[in-house]
LOPAPA-310248 format. One record per residue: residue number from 0; residue in three letters; x, y, z of N, C-alpha, C, O in turn. Coordinates in steps of 0.2 Angstrom, whole numbers. Example, Ala and Ser with C-alpha at 12.3 -4.5 7.8 and 13.67 -1.06 7.14 Angstrom:
<recs>
{0, "ALA", {66, -28, 39}, {62, -22, 39}, {66, -16, 39}, {71, -17, 42}}
{1, "SER", {64, -11, 35}, {68, -5, 36}, {64, 0, 39}, {67, 6, 40}}
</recs>
This chain:
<recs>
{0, "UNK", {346, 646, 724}, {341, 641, 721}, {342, 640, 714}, {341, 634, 712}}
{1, "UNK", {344, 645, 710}, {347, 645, 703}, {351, 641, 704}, {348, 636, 703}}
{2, "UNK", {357, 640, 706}, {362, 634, 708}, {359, 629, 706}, {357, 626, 701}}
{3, "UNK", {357, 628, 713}, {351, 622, 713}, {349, 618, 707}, {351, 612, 706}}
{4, "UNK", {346, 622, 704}, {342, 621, 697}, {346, 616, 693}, {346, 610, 691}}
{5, "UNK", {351, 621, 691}, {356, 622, 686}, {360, 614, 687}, {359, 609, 683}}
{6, "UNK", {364, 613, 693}, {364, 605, 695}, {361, 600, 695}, {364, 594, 695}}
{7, "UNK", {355, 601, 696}, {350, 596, 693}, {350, 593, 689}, {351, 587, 689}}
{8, "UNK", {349, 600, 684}, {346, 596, 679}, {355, 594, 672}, {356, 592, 667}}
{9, "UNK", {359, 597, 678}, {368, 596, 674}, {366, 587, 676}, {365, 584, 671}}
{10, "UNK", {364, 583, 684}, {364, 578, 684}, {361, 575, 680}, {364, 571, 677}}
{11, "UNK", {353, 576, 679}, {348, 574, 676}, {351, 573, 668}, {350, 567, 665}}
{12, "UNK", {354, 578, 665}, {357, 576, 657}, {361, 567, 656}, {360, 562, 653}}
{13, "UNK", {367, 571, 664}, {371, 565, 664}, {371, 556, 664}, {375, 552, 661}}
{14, "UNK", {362, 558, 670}, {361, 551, 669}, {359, 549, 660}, {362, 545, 657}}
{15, "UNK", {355, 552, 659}, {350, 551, 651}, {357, 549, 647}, {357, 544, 644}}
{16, "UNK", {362, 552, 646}, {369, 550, 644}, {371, 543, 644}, {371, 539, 639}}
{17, "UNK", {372, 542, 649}, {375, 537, 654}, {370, 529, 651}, {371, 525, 647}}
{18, "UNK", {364, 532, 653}, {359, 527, 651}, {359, 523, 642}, {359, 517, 640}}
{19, "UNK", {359, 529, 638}, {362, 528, 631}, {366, 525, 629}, {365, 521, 624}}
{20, "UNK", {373, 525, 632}, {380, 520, 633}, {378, 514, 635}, {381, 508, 634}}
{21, "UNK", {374, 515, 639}, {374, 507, 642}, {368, 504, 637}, {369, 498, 635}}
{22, "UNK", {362, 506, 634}, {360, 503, 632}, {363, 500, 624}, {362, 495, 621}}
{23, "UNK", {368, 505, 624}, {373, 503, 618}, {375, 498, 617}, {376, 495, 611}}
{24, "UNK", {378, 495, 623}, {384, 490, 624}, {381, 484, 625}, {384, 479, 623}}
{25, "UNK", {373, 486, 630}, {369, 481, 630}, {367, 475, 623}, {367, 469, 622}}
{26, "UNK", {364, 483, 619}, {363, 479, 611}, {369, 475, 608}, {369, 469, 607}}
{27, "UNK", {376, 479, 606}, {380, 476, 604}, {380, 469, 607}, {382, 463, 604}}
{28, "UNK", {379, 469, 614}, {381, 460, 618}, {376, 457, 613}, {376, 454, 609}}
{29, "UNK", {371, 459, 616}, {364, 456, 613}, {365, 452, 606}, {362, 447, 604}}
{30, "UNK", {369, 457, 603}, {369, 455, 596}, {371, 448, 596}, {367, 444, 594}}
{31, "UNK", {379, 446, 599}, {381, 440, 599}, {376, 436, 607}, {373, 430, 606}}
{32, "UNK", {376, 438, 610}, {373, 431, 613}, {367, 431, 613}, {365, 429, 618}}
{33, "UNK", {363, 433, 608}, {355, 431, 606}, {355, 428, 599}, {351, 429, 595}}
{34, "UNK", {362, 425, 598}, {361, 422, 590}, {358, 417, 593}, {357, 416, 599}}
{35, "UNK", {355, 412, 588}, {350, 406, 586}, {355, 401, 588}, {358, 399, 583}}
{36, "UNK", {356, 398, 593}, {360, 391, 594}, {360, 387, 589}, {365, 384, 588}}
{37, "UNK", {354, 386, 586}, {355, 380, 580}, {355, 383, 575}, {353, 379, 570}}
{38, "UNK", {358, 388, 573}, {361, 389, 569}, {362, 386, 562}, {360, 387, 556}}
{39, "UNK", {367, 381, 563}, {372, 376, 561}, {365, 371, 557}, {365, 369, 551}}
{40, "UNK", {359, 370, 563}, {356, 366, 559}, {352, 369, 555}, {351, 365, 550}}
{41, "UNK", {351, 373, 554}, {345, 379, 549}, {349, 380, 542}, {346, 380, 536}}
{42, "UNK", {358, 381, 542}, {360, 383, 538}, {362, 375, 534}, {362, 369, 537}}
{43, "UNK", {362, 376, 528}, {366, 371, 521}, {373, 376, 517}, {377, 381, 519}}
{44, "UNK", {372, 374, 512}, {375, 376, 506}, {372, 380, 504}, {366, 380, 506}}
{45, "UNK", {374, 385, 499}, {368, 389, 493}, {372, 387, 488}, {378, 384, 488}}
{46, "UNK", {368, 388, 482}, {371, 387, 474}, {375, 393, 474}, {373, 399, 476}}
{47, "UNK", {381, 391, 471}, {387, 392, 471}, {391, 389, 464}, {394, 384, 465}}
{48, "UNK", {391, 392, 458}, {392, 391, 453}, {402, 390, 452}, {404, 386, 449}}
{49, "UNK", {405, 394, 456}, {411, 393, 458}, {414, 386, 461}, {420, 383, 460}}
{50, "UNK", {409, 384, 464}, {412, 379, 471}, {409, 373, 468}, {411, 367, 468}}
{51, "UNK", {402, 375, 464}, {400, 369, 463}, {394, 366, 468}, {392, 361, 468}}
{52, "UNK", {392, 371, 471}, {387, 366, 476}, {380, 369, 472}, {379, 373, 468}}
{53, "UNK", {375, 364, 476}, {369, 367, 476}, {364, 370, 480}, {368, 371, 485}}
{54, "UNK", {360, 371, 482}, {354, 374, 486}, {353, 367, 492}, {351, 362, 489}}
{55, "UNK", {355, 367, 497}, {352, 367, 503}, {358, 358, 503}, {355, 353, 506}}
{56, "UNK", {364, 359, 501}, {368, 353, 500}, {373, 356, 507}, {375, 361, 508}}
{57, "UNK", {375, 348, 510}, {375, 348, 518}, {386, 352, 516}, {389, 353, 511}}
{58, "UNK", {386, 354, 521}, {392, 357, 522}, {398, 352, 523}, {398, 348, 528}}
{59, "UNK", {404, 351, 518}, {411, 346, 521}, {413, 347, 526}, {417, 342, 528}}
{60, "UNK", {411, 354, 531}, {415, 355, 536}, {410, 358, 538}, {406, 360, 534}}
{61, "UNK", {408, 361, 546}, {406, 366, 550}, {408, 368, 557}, {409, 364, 561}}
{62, "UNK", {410, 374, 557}, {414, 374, 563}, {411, 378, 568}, {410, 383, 565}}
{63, "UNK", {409, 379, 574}, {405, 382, 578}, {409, 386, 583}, {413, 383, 587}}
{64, "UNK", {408, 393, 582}, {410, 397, 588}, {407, 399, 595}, {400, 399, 596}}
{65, "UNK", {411, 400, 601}, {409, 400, 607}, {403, 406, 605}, {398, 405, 608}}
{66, "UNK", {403, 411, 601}, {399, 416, 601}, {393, 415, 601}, {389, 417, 605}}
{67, "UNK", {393, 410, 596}, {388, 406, 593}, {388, 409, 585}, {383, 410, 581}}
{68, "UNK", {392, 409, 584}, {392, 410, 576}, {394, 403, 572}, {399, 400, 574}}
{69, "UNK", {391, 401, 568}, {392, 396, 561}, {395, 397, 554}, {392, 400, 549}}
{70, "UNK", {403, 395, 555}, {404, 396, 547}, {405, 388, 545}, {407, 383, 548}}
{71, "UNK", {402, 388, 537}, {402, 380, 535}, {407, 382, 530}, {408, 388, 527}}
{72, "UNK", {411, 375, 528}, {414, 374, 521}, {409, 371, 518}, {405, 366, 520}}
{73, "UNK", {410, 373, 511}, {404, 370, 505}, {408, 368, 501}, {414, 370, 502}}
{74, "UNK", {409, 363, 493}, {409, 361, 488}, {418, 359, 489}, {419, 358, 495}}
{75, "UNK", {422, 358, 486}, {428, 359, 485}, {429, 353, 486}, {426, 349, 489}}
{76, "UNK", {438, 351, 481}, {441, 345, 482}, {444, 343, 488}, {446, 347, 492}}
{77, "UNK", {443, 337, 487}, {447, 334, 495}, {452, 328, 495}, {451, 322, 493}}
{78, "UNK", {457, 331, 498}, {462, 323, 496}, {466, 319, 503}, {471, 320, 505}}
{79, "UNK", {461, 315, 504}, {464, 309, 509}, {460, 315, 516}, {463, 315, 521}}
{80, "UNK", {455, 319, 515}, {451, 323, 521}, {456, 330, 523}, {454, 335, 526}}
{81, "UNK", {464, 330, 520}, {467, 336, 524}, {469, 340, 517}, {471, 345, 519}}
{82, "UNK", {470, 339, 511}, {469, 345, 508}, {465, 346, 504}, {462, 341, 501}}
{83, "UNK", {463, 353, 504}, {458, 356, 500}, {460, 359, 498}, {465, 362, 498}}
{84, "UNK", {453, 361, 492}, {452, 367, 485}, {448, 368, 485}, {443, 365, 488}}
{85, "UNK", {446, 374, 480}, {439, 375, 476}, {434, 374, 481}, {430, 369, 480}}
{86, "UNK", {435, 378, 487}, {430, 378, 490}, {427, 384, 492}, {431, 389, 491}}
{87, "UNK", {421, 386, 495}, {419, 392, 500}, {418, 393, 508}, {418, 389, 511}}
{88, "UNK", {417, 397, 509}, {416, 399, 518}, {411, 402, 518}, {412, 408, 516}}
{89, "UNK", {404, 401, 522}, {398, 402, 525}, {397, 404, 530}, {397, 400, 534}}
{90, "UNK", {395, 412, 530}, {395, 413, 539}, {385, 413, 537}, {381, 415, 533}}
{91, "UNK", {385, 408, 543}, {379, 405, 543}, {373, 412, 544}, {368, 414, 541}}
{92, "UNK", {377, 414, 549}, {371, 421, 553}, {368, 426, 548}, {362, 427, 548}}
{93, "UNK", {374, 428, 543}, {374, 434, 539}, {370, 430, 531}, {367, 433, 526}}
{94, "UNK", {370, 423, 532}, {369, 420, 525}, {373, 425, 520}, {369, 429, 518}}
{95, "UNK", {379, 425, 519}, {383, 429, 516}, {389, 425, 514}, {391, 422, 519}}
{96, "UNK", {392, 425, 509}, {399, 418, 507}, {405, 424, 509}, {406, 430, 508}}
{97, "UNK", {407, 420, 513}, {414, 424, 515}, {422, 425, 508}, {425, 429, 506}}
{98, "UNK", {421, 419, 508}, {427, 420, 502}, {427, 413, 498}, {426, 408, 500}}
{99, "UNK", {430, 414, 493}, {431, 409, 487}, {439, 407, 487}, {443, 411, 484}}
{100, "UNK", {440, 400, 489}, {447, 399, 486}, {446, 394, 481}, {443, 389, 483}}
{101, "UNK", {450, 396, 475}, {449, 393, 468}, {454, 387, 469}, {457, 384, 473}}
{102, "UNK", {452, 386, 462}, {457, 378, 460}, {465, 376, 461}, {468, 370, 463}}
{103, "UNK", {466, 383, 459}, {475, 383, 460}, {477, 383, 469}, {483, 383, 470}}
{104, "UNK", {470, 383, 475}, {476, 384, 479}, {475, 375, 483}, {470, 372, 481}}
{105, "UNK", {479, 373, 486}, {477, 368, 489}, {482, 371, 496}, {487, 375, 496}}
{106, "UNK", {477, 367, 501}, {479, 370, 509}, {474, 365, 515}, {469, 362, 514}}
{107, "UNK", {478, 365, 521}, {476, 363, 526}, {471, 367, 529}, {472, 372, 526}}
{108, "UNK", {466, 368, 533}, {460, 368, 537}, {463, 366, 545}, {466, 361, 546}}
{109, "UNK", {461, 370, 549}, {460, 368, 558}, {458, 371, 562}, {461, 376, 562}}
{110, "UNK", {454, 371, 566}, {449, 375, 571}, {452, 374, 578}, {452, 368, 580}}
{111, "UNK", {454, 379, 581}, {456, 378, 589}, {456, 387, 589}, {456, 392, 585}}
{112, "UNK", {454, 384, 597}, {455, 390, 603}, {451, 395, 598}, {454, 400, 598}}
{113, "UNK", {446, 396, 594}, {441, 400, 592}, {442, 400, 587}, {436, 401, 584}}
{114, "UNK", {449, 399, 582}, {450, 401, 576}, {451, 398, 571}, {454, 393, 572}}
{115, "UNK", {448, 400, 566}, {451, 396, 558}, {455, 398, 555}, {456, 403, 552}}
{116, "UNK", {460, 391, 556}, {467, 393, 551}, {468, 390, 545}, {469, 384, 544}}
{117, "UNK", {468, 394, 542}, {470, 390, 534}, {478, 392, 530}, {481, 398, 530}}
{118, "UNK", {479, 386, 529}, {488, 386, 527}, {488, 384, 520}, {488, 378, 519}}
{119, "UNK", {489, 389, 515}, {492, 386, 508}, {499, 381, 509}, {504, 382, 513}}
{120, "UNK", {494, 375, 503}, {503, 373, 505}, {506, 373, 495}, {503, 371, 490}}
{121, "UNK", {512, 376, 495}, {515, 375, 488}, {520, 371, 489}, {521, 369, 494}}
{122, "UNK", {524, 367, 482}, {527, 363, 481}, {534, 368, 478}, {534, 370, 472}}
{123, "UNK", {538, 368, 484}, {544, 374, 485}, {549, 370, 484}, {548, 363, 484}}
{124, "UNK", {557, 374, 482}, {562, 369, 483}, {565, 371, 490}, {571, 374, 490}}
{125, "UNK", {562, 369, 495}, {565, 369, 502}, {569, 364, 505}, {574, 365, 508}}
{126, "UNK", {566, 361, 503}, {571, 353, 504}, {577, 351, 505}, {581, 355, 503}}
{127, "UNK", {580, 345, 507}, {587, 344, 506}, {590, 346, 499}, {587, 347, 494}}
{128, "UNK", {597, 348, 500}, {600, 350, 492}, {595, 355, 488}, {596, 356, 482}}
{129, "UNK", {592, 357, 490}, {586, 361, 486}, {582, 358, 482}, {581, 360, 477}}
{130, "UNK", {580, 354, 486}, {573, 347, 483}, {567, 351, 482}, {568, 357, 483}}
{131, "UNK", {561, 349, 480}, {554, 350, 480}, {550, 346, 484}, {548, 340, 483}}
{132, "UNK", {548, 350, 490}, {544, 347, 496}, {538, 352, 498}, {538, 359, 498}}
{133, "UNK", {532, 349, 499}, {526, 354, 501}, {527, 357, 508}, {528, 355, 513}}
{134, "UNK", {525, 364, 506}, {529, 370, 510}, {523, 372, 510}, {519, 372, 506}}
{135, "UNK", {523, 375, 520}, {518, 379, 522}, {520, 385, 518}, {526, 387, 518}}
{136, "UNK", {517, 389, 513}, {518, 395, 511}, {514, 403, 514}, {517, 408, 514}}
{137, "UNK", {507, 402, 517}, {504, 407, 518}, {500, 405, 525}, {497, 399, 524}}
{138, "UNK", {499, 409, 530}, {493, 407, 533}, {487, 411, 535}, {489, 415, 539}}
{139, "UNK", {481, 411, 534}, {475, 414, 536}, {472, 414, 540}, {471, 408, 541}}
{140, "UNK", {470, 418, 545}, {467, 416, 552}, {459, 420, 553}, {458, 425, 551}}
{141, "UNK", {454, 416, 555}, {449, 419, 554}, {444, 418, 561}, {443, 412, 563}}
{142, "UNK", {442, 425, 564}, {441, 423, 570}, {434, 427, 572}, {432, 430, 567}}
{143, "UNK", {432, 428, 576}, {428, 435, 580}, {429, 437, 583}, {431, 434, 588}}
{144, "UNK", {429, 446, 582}, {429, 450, 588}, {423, 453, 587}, {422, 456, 582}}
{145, "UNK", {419, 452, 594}, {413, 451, 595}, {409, 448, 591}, {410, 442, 590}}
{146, "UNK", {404, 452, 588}, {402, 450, 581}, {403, 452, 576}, {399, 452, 572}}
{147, "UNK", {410, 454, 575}, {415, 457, 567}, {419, 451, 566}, {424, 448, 570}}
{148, "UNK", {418, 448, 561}, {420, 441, 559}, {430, 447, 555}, {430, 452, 552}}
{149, "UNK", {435, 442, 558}, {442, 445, 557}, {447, 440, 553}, {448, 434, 554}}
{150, "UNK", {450, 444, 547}, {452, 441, 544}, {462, 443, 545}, {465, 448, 544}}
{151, "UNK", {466, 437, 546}, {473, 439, 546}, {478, 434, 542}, {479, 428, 542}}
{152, "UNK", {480, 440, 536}, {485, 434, 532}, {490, 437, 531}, {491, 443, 531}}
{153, "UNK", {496, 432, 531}, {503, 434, 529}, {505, 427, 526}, {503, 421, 527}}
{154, "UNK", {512, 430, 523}, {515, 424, 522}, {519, 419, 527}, {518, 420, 533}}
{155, "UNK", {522, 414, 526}, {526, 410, 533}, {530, 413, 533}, {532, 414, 527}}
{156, "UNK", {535, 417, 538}, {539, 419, 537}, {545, 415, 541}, {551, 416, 541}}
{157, "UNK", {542, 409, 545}, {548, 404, 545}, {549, 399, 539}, {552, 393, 540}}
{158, "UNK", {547, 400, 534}, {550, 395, 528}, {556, 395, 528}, {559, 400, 529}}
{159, "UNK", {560, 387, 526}, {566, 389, 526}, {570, 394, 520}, {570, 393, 513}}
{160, "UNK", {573, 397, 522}, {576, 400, 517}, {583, 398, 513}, {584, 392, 513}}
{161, "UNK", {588, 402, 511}, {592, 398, 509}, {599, 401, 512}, {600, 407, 515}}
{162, "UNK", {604, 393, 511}, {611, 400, 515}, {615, 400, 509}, {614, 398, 504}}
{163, "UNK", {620, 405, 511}, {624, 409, 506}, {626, 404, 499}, {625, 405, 493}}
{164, "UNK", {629, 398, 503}, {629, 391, 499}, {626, 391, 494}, {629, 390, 489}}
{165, "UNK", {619, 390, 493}, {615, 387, 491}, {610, 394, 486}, {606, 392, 482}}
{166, "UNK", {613, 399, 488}, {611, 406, 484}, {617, 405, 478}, {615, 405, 472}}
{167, "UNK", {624, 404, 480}, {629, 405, 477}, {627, 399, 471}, {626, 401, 465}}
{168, "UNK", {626, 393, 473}, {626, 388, 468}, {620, 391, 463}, {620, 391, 457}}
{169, "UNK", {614, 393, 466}, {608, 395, 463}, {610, 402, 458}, {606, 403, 453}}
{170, "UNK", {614, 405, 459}, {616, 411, 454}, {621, 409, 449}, {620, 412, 444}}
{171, "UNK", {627, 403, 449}, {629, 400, 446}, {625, 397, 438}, {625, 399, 432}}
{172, "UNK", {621, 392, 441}, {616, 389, 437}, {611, 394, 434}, {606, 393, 431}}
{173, "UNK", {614, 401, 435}, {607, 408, 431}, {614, 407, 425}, {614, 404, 420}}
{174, "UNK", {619, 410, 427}, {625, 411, 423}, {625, 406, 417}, {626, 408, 411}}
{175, "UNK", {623, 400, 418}, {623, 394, 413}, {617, 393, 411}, {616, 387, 408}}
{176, "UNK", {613, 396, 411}, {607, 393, 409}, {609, 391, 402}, {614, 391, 399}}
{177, "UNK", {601, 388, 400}, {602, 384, 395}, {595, 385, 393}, {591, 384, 397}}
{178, "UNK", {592, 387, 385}, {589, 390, 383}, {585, 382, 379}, {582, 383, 373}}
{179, "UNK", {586, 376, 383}, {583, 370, 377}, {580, 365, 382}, {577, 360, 380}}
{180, "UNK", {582, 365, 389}, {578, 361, 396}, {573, 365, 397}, {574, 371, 399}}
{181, "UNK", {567, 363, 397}, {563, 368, 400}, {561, 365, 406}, {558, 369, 410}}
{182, "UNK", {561, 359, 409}, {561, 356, 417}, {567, 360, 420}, {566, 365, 424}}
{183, "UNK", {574, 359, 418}, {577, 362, 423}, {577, 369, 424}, {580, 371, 429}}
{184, "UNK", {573, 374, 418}, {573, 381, 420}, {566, 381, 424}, {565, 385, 429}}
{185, "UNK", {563, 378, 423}, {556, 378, 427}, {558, 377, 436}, {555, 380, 440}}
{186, "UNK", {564, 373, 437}, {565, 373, 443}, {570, 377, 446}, {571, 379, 452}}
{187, "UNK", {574, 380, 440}, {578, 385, 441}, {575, 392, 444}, {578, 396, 447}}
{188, "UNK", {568, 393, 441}, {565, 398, 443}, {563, 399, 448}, {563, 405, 451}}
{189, "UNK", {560, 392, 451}, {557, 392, 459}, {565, 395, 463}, {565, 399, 467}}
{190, "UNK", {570, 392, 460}, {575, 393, 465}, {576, 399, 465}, {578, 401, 471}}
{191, "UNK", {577, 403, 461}, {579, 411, 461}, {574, 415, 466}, {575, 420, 470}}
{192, "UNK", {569, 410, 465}, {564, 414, 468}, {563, 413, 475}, {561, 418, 478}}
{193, "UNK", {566, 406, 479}, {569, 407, 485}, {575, 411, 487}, {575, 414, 493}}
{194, "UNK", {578, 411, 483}, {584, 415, 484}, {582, 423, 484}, {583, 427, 489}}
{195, "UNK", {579, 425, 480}, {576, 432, 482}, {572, 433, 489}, {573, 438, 492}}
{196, "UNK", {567, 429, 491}, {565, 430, 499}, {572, 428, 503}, {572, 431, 508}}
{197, "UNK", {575, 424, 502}, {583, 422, 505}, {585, 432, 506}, {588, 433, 511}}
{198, "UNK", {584, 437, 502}, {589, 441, 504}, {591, 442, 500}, {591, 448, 500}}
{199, "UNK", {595, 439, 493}, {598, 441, 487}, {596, 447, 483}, {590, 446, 482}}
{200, "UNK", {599, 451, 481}, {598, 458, 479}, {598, 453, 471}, {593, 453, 467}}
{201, "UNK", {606, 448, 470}, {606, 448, 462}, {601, 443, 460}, {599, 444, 454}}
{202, "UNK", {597, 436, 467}, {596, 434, 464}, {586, 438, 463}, {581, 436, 460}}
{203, "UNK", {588, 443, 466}, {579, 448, 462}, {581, 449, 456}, {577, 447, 451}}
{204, "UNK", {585, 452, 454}, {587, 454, 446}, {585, 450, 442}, {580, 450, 439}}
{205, "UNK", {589, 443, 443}, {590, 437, 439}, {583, 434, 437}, {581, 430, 433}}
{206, "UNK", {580, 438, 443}, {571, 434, 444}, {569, 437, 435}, {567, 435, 430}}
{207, "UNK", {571, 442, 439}, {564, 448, 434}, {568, 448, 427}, {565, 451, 422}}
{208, "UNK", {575, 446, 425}, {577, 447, 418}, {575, 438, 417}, {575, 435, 411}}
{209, "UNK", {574, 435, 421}, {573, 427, 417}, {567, 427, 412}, {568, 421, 410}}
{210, "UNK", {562, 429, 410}, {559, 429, 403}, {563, 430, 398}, {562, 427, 392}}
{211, "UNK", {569, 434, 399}, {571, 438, 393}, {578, 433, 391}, {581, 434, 386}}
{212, "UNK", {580, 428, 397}, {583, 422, 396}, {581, 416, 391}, {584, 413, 386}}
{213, "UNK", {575, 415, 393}, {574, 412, 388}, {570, 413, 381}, {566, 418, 380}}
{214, "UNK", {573, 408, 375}, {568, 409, 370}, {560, 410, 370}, {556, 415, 368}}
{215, "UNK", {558, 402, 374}, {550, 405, 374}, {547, 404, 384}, {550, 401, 388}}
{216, "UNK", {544, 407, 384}, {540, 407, 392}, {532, 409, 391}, {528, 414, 393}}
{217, "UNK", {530, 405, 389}, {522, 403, 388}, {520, 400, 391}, {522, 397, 396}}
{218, "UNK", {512, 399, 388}, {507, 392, 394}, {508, 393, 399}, {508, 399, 401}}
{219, "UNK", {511, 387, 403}, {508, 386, 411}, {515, 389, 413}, {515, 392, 418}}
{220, "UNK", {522, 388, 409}, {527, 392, 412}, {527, 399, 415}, {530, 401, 420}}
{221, "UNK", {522, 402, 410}, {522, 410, 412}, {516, 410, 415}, {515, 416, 418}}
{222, "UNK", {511, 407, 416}, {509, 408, 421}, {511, 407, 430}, {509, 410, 435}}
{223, "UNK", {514, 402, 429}, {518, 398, 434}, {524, 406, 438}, {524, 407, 444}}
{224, "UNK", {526, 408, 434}, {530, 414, 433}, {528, 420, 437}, {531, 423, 441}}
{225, "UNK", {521, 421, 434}, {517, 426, 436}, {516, 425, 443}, {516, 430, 448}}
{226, "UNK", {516, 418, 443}, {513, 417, 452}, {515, 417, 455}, {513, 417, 461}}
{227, "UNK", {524, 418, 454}, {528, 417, 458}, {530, 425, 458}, {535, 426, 461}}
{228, "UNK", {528, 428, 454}, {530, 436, 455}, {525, 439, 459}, {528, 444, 462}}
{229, "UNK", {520, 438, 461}, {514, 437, 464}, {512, 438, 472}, {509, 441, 476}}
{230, "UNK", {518, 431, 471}, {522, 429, 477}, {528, 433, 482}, {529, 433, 488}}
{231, "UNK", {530, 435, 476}, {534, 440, 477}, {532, 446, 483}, {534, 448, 489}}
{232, "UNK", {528, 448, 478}, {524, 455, 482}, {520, 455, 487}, {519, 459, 491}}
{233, "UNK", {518, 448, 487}, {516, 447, 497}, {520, 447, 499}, {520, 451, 504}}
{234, "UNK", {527, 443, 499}, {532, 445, 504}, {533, 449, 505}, {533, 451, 511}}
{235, "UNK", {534, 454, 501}, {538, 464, 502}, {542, 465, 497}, {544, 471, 497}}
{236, "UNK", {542, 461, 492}, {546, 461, 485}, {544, 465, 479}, {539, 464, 476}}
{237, "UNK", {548, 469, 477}, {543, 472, 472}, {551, 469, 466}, {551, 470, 460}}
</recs>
């Protein structure tokens, strides 16, 4: 009869267990499918001194998930509706700003199959002969699992890079520089700086001794510099 007992009440805990888990998983669902369908209609903008918006001003963008979650775009430049700046991201539910892209980025926006993808685009010398063309440089993916809003960024890592040719001529023109062009070292910079995600060991050196090349590297040079050292380090580059 002890047995008896004993097993009971072993069953009896296990359901009370069992029960708990499930009411767990029930809340968790709950969370996402008892959001407010109109959502999207309740939310605006908030004042936003960054972005520029103000209190209850309509959103540039709104995009709706299967979840039933609402992120809006607020404030920011817009050129010909496909690139954008200086804007923010709104997750409607949480009334909370997700993140801030400032003035210097400009990038494309698209919503499929759940997710938002955003693409910095920079003015790279990828191009034929080693031209200057707007290059996909980074892309952002922003999604949900469940209701944990997910963020994934990396650089492109199909940009084109450079071949030996084109490192070789670009190490060359380090060799010669010229301490009195400052347009051609300004583009000479960008190129070193392909050539170091290219794989060149010399053309990283060349990167990091080019201040010391020239006489001056100020204003928007050295900031320009910075960004691309910056750049660096998201790739894998130190």
């Amino acid at each position: 009869m002890k047995k008896t007992y004993i097993l009971f009440f072993l069953i009896f805990f296990a359901s009370l267990l069992s029960c708990h888990n499930n009411e767990k998983k029930v809340n968790d669902i709950a969370e996402v499918l008892l959001l407010p369908k109109t959502t999207n209609e309740k939310c605006n903008c908030p004042k936003d001194n960054m972005s520029g918006t103000s209190e209850g001003d309509k959103p540039i963008k709104t995009y709706n998930f299967s979840n039933g979650r609402v992120i809006l775009m607020c404030g920011g430049y817009t050129e010909d509706e496909i690139i954008y700046s200086e804007f923010i991201l709104l997750d409607c539910y949480k009334r909370t700003k997700i993140d801030f892209w400032e003035a210097t980025f400009n990038g494309t926006i698209s919503f499929k199959n759940d997710t938002l993808v955003i693409k910095e685009i920079k003015n790279l010398p990828t191009g034929s002969k080693r031209s200057f063309v707007s290059t996909v440089w980074s892309i952002e993916k922003l999604y949900f699992s469940e209701a944990e809003l997910k963020r994934d960024f990396a650089p492109n890592r199909n940009i084109k890079t450079y071949s030996k040719a084109e490192i070789t001529k670009t190490l060359n023109e380090f060799k010669n520089i010229s301490t009195n062009n400052s347009e051609a070292n300004e583009e000479l910079m960008y190129r070193l700086f392909m050539c170091a995600i290219s794989g060149s060991e010399t053309a990283k050196k060349n990167f990091n001794e080019f201040p010391e090349k020239l006489d001056v590297l100020d204003g928007a040079f050295l900031e320009e510099y910075k960004e691309l050292k910056a750049m660096l380090r998201i790739w894998g580059i130190e």
